[in-house]
N, C-alpha and C positions, 0 to 999 in steps of 0.2 A: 542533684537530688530532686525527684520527684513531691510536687505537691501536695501530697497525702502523705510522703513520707517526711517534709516538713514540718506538716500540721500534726503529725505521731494519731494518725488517723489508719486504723484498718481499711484497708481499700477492699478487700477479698471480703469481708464484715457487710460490707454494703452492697459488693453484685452479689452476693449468696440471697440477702433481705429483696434484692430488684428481681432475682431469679427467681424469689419463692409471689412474689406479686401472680406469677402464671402459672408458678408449678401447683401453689393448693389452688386454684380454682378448680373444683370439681366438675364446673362444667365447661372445661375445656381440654378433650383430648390432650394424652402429655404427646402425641405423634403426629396430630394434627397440623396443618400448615400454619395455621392462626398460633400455633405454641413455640413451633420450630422457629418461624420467621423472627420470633421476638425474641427467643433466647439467642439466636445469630445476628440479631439485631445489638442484646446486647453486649454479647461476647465479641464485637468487632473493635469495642474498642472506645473510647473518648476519658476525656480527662475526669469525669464525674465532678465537675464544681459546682452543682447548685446544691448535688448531695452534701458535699463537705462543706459548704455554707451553714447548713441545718447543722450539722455537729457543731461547726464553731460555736454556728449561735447558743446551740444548748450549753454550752460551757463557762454564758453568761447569767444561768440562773442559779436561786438558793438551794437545787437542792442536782443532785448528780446526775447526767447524761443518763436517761433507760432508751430501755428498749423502743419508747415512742419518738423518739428523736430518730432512731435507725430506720423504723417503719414513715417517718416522714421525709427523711432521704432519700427513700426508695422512692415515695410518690411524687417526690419532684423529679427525678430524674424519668421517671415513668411518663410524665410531662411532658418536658423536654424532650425526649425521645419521637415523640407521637407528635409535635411539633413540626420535628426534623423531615418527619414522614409526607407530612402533608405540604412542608416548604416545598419539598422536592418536588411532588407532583405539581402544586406551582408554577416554580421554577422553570420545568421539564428538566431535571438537573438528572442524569446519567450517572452520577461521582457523589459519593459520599466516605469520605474519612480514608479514600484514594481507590476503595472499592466501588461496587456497584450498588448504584443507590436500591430500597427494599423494593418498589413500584415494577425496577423491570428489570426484576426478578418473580417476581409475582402478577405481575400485570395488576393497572392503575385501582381494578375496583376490589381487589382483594388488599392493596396497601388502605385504600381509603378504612376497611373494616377494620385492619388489624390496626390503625391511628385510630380510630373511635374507640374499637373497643379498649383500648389502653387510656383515653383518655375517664371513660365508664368506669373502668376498671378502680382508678384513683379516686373517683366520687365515692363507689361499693366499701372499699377498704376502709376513706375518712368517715363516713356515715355514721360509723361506731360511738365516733366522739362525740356524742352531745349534750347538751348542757352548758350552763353562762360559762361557765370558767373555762369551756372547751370550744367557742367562737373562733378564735382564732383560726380553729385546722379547716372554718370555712375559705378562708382568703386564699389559704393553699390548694383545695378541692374547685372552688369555685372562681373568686374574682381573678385569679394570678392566671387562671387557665382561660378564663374571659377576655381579658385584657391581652393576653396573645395572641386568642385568634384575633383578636379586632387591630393586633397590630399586622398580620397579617394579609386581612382584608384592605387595611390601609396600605399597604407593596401595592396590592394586587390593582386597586384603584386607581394607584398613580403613576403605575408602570408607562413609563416613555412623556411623564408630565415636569415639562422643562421648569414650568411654573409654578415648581412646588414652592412653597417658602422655609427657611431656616425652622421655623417653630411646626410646622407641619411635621417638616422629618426629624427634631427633639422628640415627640409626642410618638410618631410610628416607632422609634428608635425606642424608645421607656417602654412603649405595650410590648414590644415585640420581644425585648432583651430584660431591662435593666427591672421593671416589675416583679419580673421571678425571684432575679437575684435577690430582690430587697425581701421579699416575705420568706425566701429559706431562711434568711438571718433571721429575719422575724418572730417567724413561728419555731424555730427550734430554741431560740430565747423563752418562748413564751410555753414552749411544752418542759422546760426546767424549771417554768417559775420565778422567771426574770420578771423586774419590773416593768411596767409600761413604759418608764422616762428611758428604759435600755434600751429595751423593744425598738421604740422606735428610732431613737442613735442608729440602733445595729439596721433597721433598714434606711434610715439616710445614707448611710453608708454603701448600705447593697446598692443605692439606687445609682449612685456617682460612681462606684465600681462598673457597673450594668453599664451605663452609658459611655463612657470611657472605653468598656470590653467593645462596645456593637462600634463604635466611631472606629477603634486603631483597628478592628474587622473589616469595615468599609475600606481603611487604607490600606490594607494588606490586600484586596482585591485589585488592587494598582502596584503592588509592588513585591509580591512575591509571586514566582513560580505556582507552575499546577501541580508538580511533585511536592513542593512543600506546605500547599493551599487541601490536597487532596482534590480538587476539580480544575474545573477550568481557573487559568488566570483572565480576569477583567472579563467574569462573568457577570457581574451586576448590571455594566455597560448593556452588555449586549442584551442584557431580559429585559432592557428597560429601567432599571433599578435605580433610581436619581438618589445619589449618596449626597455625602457631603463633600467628595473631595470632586461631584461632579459639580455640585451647587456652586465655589467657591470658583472653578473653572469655569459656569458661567458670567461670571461676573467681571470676564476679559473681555471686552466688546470684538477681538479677532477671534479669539475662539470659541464662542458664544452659535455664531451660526454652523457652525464644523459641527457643533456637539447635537446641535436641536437637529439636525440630517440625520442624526441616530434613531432607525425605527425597524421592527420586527422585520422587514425586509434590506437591509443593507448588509450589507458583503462583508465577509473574515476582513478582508485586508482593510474595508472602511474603518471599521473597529480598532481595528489595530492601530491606523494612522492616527485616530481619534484619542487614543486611551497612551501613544507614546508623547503627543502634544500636551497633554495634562500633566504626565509624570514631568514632565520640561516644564511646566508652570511652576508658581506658587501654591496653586491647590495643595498640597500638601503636605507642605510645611504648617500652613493655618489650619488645615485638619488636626494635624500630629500639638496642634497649641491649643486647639477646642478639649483631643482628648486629654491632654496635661491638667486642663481647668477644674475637670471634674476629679483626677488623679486629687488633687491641691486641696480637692474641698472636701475628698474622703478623709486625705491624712490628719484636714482638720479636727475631724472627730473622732478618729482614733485616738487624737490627746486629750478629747474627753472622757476618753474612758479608761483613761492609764492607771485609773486604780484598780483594777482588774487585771487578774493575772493572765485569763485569755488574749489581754489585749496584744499579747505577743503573736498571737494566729493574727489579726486584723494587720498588724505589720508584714507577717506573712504575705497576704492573701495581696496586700498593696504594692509590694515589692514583684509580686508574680503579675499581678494585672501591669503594673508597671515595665515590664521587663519581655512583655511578651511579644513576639515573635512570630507566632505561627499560630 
């Protein structure tokens, strides 16, 4: 069973709400490349979780899920999305969800437009909200979409820095992922009229989901396939990308020098020799016990909240982060 179809969540409810983010803007061509690229964008495909976050969380206020919980699924995944856009051109990443990533397909400076404007787009939409009681759909418009790119800029800084430290990549690791996570619980909480004491429950939660999600991500880039990854396998290695399961592998004093030889100019096969030497370590085994820690500290607060009937989705959602795979 599919995770929307666990959580008794319309999935087709939500890209229709993501599809009309492009389709009413009047001022953008419905045949235009800016329209097309983002409805193929998001017709291609992804699990939609930060959106069905937002729903859960609405199902933790006093009064019934509307229509603003849908319209704030939309704009996180609209987020998310425009994110994706700009990892890639990052990255230089060719693969996305086993296609071909939006950049090149478009060439780099019409993806760069259609990420902005999709990120613009999210601001235009929340803007509607305001007023004290309507603060909230800031954090989702602004600081969550902040805190990305700054985790962003943070890869980008440290790309091939042997001597990152553990709390360095905690910090890139929360801007970059777990952030999100926490303020869709959040703010979909907080657009039913949940309390503040849930609100933020439900994003501690997001936040230990979130980190968990980006940690067992980093060790799937060690250990799955590129057909089942959708890009390269032990792509991170190669862009420079100091994970965790690379941090933990330097702290073998043999395999320490092997790994710091790793720089934008070294060879497939260096890589490769480099990224099978780790998988042969411990690195990841104490990665796969880091992301368990934060698993531990989600379920912990899911039994704060068992008196709520939603709390059966938060079970959900930790059994799926738990569980995953790919």
């Amino acid at each position: 069973m599919k995770l929307h179809e666990a959580l008794n969540i319309d999935i087709n409810e939500i890209n229709r709400e993501i599809e009309n983010l492009v389709v009413r803007d009047r001022d953008v061509p419905k045949k235009s490349q800016l329209a097309q690229s983002i409805l193929e964008l998001i017709g291609s495909g992804g699990k939609r979780l930060r959106p069905l976050m937002v729903i859960v969380g609405s199902r933790f206020g006093r009064k019934s899920p509307g229509r603003r919980a849908l319209q704030l699924s939309a704009a996180a995944e609209f987020i998310h999305a425009a994110s994706l856009i700009h990892d890639d051109i990052i990255d230089d990443a060719e693969l996305r969800r086993g296609g071909a990533a939006l950049h090149t397909k478009t060439g780099v400076l019409s993806a760069v437009h259609i990420g902005n404007y999709m990120s613009a787009r999210v601001i235009e939409l929340l803007s509607k909200y305001t007023g004290d009681k309507n603060r909230y759909v800031h954090d989702l418009s602004s600081v969550a979409t902040a805190q990305l790119c700054l985790g962003e800029y943070q890869q980008m800084e440290h790309a091939y820095d042997y001597d990152l430290t553990f709390e360095q990549y905690l910090e890139k690791s929360r801007n970059k992922t777990a952030l999100l996570m926490a303020t869709c619980l959040r703010v979909g909480a907080l657009s039913a009229e949940s309390t503040e004491e849930v609100a933020n429950l439900l994003y501690a939660f997001g936040e230990a989901l979130g980190m968990s999600f980006q940690i067992q991500d980093d060790l799937l880039d060690f250990t799955q396939s590129a057909e089942v990854l959708g890009k390269p396998a032990g792509s991170d290695l190669r862009n420079g990308q100091v994970t965790l399961p690379t941090l933990f592998a330097l702290q073998d004093p043999e395999l320490a020098p092997l790994i710091r030889r790793i720089g934008p100019g070294s060879s497939g096969k260096e890589v490769a020799g480099v990224l099978e030497l780790i998988n042969r370590s411990d690195a990841l085994s104490r990665t796969e016990d880091v992301s368990q820690n934060y698993l531990d500290q989600a379920s912990a607060i899911v039994q704060q909240l068992s008196g709520y009937p939603a709390n059966a989705d938060l079970e959900t959602l930790l059994q799926y982060f738990a569980g995953r795979d790919r």
